[in-house]
N, C-alpha and C positions, 0 to 999 in steps of 0.2 A: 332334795338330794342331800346326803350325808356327807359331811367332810371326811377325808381319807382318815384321821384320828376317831371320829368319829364311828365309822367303818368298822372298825376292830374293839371298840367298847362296844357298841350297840348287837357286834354279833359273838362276845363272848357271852353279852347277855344271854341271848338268843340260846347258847353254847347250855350254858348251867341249867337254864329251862328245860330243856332238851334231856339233860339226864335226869334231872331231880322227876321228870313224869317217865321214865323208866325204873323208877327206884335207886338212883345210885346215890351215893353217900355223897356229896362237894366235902372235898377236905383241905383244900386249899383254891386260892384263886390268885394268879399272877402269884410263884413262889420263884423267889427271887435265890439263884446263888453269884456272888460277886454282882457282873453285870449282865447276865444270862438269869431268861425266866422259864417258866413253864406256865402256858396259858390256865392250865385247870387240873387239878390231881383227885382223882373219885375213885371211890371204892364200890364193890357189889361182888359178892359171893367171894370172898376166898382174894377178887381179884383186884389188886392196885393198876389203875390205868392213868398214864400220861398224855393226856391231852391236846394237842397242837391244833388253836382256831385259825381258821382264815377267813374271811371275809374282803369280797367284791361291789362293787356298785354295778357289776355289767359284767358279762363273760365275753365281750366282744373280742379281748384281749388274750384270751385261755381264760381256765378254770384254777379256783382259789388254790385246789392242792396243789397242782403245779408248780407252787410258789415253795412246796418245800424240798427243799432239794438234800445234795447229801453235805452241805456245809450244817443248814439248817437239822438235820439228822443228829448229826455229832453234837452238835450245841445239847439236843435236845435231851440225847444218851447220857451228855456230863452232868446236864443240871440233874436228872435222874438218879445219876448213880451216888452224885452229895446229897440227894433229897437221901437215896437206903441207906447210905450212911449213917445219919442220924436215927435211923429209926429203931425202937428198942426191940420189936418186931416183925421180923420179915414175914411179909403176905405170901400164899401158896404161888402165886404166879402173881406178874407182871405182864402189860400189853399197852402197846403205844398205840395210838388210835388220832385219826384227822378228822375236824369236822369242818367242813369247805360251808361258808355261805352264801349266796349271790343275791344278794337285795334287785328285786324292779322298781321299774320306774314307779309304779303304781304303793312302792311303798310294801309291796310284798317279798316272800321272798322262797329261795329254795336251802333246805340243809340235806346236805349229807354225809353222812357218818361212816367212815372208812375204819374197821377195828382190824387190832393186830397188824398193824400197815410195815412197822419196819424193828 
């Protein structure tokens, strides 16, 4: 079984694997503003998307999206909006997107991929 740190490396991995066989670009991973991050920043067609992973050991408790709320929301919009900041070019659109993970016991596990979420 994965330690709860563990949890959240093992299913960002999981997270970039997931796009990189969709074809999307990883253009960041864990981008840090102050002390707020954003789990994963990828591009594909036109489109910059924000990233928010979760990962579970077990859904006994609820499901990993769940876990973002609207505190987690705003964090997520700020770190977003200093990432366009910097940017010398704005992308045609933007889309915040969740990818929930729930590892089994067995060492498998379930991902899904919520786009355009908030």
């Amino acid at each position: 079984m994965l330690t709860y740190p563990d949890l959240g490396k093992k299913g960002e991995e999981i997270a970039r694997a997931h796009f990189l066989a969709q074809d999307y670009v990883i253009l960041h991973a864990n981008w840090k503003l102050g002390r707020k991050e954003i789990d994963l920043i990828v591009h594909k067609d036109g489109c910059l998307v924000f990233v928010e992973v979760k990962a579970r050991g077990t859904d006994l408790y609820g499901y990993p999206e769940e876990k973002v709320n609207v505190q987690k929301i705003r964090h997520i919009r700020t770190v977003a909006e200093g990432y366009m900041n910097r940017m010398t070019q704005l992308p045609k659109r933007i889309r915040f997107d969740i990818v929930a993970i729930t590892f089994r016991k067995d060492g498998s596990y379930e991902l899904v991929h919520f786009e355009d979420c908030f």
